[in-house]
N, C-alpha and C positions, 0 to 999 in steps of 0.2 A: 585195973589199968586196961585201956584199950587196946586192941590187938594194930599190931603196924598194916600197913599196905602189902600185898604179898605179889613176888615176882616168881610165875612158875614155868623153870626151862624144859623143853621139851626134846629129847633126841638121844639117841646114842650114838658117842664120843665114839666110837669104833667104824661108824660109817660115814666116812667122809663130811660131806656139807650136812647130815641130818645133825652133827654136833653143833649147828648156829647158837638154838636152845642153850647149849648148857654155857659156851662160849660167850654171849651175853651176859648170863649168870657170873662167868668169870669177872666180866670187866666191872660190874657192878659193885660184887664182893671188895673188888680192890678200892672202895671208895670208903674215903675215909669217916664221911659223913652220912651214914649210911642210916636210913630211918625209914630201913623195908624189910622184909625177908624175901630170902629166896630159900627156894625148891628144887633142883634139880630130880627131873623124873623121864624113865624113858616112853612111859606113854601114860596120858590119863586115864584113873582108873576110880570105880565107883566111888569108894573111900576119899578120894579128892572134894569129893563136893563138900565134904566137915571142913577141910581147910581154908573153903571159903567164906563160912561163919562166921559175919563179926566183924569182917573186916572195913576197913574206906573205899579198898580198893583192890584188885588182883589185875595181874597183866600176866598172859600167859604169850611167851613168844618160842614159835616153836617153825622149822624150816617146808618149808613148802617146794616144790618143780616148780622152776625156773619157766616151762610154758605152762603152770596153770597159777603161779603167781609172780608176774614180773618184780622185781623191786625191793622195797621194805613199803610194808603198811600197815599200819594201823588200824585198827576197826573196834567200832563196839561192839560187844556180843550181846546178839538176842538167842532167849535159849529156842532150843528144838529140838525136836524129836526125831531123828534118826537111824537106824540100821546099826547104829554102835551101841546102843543104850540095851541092849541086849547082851553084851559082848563082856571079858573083861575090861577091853580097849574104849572109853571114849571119844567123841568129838569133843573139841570144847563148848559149841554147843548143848550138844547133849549134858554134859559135866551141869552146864547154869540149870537147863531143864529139871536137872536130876535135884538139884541145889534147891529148887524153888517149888519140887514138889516135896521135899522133905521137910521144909518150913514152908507151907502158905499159909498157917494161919501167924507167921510174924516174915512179912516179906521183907522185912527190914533189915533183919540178919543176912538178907541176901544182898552182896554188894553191886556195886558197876564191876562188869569184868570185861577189857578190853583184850582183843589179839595184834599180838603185833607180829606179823608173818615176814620170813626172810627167805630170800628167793635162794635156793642153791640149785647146782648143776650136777653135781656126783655123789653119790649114794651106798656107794657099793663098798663091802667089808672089806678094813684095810686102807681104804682113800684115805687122804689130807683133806684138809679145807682147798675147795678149788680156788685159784686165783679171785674169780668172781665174788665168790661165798667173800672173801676175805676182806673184798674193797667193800661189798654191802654189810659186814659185820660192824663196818663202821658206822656207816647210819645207824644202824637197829640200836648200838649201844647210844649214841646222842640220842635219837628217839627214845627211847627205855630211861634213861640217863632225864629227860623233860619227863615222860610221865609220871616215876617217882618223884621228881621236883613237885610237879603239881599236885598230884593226887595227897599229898605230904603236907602241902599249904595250908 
């Protein structure tokens, strides 16, 4: 049986807007219809790249600064090599890079992996979701909410 589309949140729930991640996560889980998995994780890590074997699809949506990513957006990911790929911590980047060096001789098991980034303002241990975080958590979940639709089709 083929494996579902995989949604992987990114953040910890303890520092304010970096919870966007798993908060998506949330709203997704609540769907009844649901023909994805999710992940919840507080950062990407070597072992990640297994979970993206096989799949149709992965969307990793994880929170971003507010001045170096305005908004919600989406993006495909092209892999790359990086300064994390050393590290326990990944880019997601790095994560596909990592993914497609460990199968190139079947790139196929390697799927589309999109970012869907959520701009927050505060970060710091202890925070809520900032007001801002909260109005764009609603986009991120309609956007999230369309890509499993599609990538599902």
């Amino acid at each position: 049986m083929p494996l579902p589309a995989l949604v992987i949140g990114i953040g910890n729930p303890s520092r304010g807007d970096d919870a966007l991640g798993h908060c998506v996560l949330d709203a997704l889980e609540a769907l009844p219809d649901a023909t994805f998995e999710c992940l919840p994780v507080f950062q990407l890590q070597p072992e990640h790249a297994l979970d993206l074997v096989g799949r149709p699809g992965v969307l990793i949506v994880d929170a971003a600064r507010a001045d170096h990513a305005p908004g919600v957006e989406l993006t495909r990911l092209r892999p790359g090599r990086d300064a994390s790929w050393t590290s326990h911590a990944l880019s997601p980047a790095a994560l596909l890079q990592l993914c497609l060096d460990l199968h190139a001789g079947t790139p196929q098991a390697v799927p589309p992996v999109w970012l869907l980034s959520v701009a927050g303002d505060r970060f710091e241990l202890g925070d809520a979701l900032s007001a801002g975080a909260e109005a764009r958590l609603v986009k991120a979940v309609v956007q999230a909410r369309r890509w499993c639709r599609d990538v599902s089709a």
